[in-house]
ZADO-1210 file (C-alpha; in nm, 4 decimals, padded with zeros to 6 digits):
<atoms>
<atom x="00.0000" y="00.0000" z="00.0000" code="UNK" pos="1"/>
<atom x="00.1202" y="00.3587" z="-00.0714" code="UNK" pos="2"/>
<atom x="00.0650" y="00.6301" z="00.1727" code="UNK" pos="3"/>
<atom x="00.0003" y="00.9904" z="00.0183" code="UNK" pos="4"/>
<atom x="00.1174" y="01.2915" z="00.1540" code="UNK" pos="5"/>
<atom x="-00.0411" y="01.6158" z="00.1396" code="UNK" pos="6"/>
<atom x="00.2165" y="01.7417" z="-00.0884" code="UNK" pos="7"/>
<atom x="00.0904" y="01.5227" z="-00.3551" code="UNK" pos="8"/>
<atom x="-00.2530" y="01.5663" z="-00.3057" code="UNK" pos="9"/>
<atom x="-00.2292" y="01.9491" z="-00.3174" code="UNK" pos="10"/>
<atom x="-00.0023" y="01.8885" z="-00.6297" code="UNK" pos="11"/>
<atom x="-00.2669" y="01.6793" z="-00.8031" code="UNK" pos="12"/>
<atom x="-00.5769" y="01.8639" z="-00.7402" code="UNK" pos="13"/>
<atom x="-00.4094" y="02.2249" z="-00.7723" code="UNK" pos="14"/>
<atom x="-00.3022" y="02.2833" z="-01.1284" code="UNK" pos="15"/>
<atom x="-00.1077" y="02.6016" z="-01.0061" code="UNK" pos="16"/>
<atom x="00.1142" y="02.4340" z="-00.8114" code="UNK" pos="17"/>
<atom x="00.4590" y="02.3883" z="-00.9135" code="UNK" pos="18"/>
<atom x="00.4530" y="01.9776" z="-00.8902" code="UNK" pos="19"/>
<atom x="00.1436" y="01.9514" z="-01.0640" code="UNK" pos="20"/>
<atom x="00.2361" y="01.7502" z="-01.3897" code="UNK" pos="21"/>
<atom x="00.4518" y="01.5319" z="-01.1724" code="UNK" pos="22"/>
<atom x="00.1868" y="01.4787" z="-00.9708" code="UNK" pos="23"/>
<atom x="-00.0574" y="01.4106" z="-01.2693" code="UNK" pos="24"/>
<atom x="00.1987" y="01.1879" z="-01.3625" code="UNK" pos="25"/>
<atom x="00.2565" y="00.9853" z="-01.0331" code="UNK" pos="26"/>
<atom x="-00.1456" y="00.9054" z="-01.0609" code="UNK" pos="27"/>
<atom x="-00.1560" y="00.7495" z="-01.3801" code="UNK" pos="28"/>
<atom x="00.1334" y="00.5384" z="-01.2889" code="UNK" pos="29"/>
<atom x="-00.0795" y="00.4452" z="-00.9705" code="UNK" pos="30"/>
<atom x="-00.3210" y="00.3405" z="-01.2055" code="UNK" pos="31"/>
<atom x="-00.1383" y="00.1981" z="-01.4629" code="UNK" pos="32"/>
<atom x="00.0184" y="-00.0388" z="-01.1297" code="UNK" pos="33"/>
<atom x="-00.3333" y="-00.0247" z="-00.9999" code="UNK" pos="34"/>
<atom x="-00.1965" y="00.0607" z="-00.6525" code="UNK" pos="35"/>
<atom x="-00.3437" y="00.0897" z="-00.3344" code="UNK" pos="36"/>
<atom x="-00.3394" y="00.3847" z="-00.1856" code="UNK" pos="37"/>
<atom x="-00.4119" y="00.4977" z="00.1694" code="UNK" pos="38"/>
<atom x="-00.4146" y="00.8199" z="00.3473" code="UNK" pos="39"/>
<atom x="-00.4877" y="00.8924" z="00.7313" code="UNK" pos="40"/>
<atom x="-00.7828" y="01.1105" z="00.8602" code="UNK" pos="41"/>
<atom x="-00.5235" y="01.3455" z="00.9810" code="UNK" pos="42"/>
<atom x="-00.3536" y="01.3401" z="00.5888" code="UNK" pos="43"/>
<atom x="-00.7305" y="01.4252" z="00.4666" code="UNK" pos="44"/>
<atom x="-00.8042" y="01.7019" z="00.7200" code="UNK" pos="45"/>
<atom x="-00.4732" y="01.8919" z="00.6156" code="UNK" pos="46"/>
<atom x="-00.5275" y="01.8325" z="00.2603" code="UNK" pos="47"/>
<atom x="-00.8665" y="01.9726" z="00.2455" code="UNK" pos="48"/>
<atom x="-00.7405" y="02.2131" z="00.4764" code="UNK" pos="49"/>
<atom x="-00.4489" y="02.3065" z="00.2336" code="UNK" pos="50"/>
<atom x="-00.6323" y="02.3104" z="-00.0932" code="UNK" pos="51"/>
<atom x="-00.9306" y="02.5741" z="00.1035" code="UNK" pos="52"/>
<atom x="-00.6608" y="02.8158" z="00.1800" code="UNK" pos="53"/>
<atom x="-00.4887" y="02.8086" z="-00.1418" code="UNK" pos="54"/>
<atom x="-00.7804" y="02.7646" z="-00.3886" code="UNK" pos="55"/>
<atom x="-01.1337" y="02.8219" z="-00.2545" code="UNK" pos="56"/>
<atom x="-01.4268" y="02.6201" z="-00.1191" code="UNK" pos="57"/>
<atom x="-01.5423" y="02.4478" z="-00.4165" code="UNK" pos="58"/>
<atom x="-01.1825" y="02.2760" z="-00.5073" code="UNK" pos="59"/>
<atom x="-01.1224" y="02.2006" z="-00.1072" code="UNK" pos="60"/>
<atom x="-01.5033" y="02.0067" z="-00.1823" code="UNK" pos="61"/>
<atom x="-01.4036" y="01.8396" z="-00.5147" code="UNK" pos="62"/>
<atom x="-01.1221" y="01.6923" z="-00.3258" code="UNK" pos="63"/>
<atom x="-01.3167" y="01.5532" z="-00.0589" code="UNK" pos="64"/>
<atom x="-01.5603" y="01.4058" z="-00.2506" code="UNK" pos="65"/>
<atom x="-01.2850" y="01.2269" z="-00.4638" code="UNK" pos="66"/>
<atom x="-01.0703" y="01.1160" z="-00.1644" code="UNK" pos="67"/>
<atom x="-01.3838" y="00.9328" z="-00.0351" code="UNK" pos="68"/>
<atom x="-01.5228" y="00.7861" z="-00.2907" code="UNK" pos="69"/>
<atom x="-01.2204" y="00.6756" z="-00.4955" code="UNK" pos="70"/>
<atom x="-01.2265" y="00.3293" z="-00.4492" code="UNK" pos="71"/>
<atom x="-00.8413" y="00.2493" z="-00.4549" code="UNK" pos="72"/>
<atom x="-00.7829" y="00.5098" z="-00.1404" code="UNK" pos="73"/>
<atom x="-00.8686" y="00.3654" z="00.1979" code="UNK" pos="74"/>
<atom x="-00.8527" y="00.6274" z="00.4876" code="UNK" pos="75"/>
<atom x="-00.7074" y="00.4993" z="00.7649" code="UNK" pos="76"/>
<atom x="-00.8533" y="00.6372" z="01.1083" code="UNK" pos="77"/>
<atom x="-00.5583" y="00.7027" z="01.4026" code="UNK" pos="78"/>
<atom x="-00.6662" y="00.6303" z="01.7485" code="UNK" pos="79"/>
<atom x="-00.6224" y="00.7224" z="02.0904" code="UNK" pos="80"/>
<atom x="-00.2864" y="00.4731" z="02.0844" code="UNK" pos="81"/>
<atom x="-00.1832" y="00.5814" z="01.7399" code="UNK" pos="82"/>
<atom x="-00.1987" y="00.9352" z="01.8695" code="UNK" pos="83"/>
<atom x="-00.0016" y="00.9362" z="02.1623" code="UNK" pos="84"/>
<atom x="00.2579" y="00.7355" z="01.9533" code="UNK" pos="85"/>
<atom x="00.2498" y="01.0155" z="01.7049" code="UNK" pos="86"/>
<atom x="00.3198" y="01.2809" z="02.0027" code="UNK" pos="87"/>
<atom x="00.6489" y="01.0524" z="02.0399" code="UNK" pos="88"/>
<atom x="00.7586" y="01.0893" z="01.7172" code="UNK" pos="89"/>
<atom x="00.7014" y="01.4568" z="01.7068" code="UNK" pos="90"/>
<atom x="00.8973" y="01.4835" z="02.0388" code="UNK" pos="91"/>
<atom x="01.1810" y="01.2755" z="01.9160" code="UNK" pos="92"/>
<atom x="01.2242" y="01.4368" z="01.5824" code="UNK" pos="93"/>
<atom x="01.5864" y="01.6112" z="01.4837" code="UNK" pos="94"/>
<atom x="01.3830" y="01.8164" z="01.2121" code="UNK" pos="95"/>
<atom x="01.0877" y="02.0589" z="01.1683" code="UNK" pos="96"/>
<atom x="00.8568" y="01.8258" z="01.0494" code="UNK" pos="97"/>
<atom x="00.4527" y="01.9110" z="01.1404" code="UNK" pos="98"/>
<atom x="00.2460" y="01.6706" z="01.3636" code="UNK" pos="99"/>
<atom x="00.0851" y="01.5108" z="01.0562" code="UNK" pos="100"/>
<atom x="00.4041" y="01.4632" z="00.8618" code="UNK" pos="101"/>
<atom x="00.5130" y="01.2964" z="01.2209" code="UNK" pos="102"/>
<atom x="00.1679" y="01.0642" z="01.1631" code="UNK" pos="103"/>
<atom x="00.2820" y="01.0211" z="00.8443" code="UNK" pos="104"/>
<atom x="00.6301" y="00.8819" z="00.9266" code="UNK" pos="105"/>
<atom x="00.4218" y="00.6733" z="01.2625" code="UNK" pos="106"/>
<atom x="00.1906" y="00.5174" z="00.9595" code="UNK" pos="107"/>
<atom x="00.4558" y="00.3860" z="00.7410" code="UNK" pos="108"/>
<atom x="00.6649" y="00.2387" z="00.9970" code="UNK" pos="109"/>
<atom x="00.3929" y="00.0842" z="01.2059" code="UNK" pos="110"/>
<atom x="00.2506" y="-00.0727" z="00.8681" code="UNK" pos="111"/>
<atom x="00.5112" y="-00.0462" z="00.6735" code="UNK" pos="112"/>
<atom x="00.3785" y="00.1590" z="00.4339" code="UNK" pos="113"/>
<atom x="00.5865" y="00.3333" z="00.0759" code="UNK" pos="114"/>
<atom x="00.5175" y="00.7142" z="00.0942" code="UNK" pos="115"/>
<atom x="00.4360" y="00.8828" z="-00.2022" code="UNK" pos="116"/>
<atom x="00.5946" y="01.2918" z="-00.1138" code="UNK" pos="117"/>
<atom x="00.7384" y="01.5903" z="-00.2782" code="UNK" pos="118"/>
<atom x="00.8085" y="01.7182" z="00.0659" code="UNK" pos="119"/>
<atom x="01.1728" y="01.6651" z="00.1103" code="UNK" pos="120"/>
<atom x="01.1881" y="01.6947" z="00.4641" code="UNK" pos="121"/>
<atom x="00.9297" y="01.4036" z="00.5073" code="UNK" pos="122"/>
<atom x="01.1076" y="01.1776" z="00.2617" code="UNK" pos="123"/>
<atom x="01.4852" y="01.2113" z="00.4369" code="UNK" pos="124"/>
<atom x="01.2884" y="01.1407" z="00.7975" code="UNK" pos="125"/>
<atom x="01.1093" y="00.8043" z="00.6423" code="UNK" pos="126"/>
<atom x="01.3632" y="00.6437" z="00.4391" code="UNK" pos="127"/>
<atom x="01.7022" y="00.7167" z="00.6441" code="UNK" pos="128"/>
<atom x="01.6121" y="00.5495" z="00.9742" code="UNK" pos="129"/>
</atoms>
């Protein structure tokens, strides 16, 4: 299963952001592998966050209603375990990253998820420990 990051979700469904081709192009690969791809509660609520902020209401919407009803994501849920866990790796961190990219690193070790990023940061934090 591949986890997705904010970064590429913003990429995808915001066609004024930089990584946006790439990002284009990372879901047709997806696709073409016909990968399974998961994304946390936490992931969504930044996302739609994210794409409100930067776009407007009706984008932030159109993302939702994709996320949820595209049948090769699965959101996973964190609970009251998973949380405090998170809080651990957001205390022992050596970098800046925010408490969801900490859930994000949590999620892939604890199911040993592939992360699917732009965010530099993130990627250095998941794949050199």
């Amino acid at each position: 299963m591949l986890l997705l990051d904010t970064s590429l979700l913003i990429a995808f469904f915001n066609d004024k952001d930089v990584f946006h081709s790439k990002a284009v192009e990372k879901f047709k690969e997806f696709e073409k592998q016909r990968r399974n791809l998961a994304i946390s509660n936490y992931i969504l609520n930044e996302a739609i966050t994210v794409m409100l902020r930067r776009r407007n209401l009706q984008m932030s919407k159109q993302m939702l209603k994709f996320l949820l009803n595209y049948d090769k994501v699965e959101v996973f849920h964190v609970d009251e375990k998973g949380f405090f866990d998170i809080i651990e790796v957001f205390n022992n961190q050596k970098d800046t990253l925010s408490f969801v990219d900490c859930s994000i690193v949590w999620m892939a070790k604890k199911h040993g998820f592939a992360v699917a990023t732009f965010d530099k940061n993130l990627e250095k934090e998941i794949y050199t420990k």
